[in-house]
N, C-alpha and C positions, 0 to 999 in steps of 0.2 A: 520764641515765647518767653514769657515772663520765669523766671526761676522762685522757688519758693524760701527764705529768709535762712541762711547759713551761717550762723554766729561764728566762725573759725575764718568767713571771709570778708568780715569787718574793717580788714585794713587795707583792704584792693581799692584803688580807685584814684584820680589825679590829682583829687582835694586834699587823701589823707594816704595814711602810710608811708612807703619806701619814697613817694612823688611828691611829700612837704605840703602845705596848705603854701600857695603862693600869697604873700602879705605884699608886694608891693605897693600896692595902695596905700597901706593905714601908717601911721607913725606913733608915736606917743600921744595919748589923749584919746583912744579909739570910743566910742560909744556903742559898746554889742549891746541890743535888744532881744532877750530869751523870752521863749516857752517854756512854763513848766513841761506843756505837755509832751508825751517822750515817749518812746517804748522802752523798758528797761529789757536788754537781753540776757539777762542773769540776775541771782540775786543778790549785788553787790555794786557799790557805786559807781554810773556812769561816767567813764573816763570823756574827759570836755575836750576833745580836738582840735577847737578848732582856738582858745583859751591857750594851749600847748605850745599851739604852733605861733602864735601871736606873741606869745612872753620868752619863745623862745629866741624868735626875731626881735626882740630888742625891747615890744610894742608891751602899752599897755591898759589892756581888754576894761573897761567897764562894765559891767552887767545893768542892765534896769529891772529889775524882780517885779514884774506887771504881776504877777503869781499873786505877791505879795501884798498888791495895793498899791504900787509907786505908780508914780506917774508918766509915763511917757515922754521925755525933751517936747518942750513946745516948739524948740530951735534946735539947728545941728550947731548953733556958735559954739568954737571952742573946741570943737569933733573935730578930728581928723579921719574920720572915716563913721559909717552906721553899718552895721550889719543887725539883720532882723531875719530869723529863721523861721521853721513849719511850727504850726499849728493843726487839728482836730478840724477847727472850722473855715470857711470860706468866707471870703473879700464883701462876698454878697450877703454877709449874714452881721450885718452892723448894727442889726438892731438890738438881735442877743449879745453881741460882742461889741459894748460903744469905744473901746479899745479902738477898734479896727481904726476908725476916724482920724485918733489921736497919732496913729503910726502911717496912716497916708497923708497925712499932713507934712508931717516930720520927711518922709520920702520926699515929696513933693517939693519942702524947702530947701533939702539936700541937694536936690538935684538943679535949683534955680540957682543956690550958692555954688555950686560947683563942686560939694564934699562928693567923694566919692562914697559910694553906696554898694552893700553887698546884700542882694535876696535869694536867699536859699527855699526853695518851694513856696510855702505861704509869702513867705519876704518877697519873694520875685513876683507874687501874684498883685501884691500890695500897691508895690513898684509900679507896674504895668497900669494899674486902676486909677495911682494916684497920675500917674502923665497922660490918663485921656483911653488908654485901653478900655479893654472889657475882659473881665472875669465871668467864667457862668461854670456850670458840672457838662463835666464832660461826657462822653456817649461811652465809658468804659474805665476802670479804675484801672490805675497803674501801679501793681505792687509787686514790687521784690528786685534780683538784679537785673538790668535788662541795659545795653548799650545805647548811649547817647552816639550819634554824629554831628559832628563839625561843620557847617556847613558856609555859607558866603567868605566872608570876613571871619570866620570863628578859628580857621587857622592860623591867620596873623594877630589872634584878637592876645592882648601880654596876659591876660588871667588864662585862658582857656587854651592858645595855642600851641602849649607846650605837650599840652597831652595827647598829639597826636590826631590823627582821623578819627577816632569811633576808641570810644572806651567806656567799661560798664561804672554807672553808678546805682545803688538806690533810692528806686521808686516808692513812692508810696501817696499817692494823691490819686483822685477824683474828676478833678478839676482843670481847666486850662483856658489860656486865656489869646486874646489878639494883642496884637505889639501895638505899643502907642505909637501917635505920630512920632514920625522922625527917628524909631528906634530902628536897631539894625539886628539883625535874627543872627544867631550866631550857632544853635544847634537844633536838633531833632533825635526824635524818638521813632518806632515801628508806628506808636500809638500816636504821636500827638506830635504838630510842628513847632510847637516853640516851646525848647527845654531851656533859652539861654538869650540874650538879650544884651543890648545894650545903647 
């Protein structure tokens, strides 16, 4: 079962803490695409992870402040990598969110050009919709710590196969989606069969 949110276990997991955010992909010129929206677990400024681990590698992170009003890359020209993280709302929800459009676009072109693409929850759902998947709500929310598995290719996969068979991260979505053509499933949850993709 799902665990309920433990602020002291923040730094468990193969993305962050003692196990590094693996940046092979991005180089200099990255284009990170943020959310405002966030949980804050204290009251004190959220430390940026994955920004860290990025500038620590050499890299360096771009933000797009959509929060703000900016605008979305119409192109990844010029990116050496996109990464686009969670969000509140769903893929399916573009009519209150006309964002959405502007960022499965941008995925979409990513992924024709060849840049390498990183979707963390909403990102990953975005990802999925913009190559021809389907996003919809899922029959159960998935929140707190709970372990992902590895599955096909997701052992040998260079981002993911380092962490082993089965390792926890957190959950916190609604939502899941079918793999688009041609993608390759790379892990699993208790809940839901496609945590990981590519």
């Amino acid at each position: 079962g799902l665990e309920p949110l433990d602020a002291a276990r923040l730094d468990r997991g193969p993305l962050f803490g003692r196990h590094g955010f693996r940046t092979a992909l991005f180089h200099e010129g990255l284009r990170l695409i943020r959310r405002r929206h966030q949980v804050r677990w204290e009251d004190a400024p959220r430390r940026d992870w994955i920004n860290e681990a990025l500038e620590a590698a050499g890299y360096v992170p771009r933000v797009v402040p959509i929060w703000d009003g900016a605008e979305v890359p119409g192109s990844p020209d010029g990116a050496a990598g996109i990464a686009i993280l969670g969000g509140p709302m769903g893929v399916y929800e573009r009519d209150r969110f006309p964002f959405l459009d502007r960022e499965m676009a941008l995925a979409r072109r990513a992924a024709e050009g060849g840049v390498p693409f990183l979707g963390i929850c909403l990102g990953s759902q975005i990802l999925a919709e913009a190559l021809g998947g389907r996003v919809y709500p899922g029959e159960k929310a998935e929140l707190g710590w709970a372990p992902v598995t590895l599955a096909g290719e997701g052992s040998s996969d260079p981002v993911l196969g380092g962490a082993g068979g089965s390792f926890e991260v957190f959950h916190w979505h609604g939502d899941t989606f079918d793999l688009p053509p041609g993608a390759v499933g790379l892990a699993s949850s208790a809940l839901y069969a496609n945590q990981a993709f590519r």
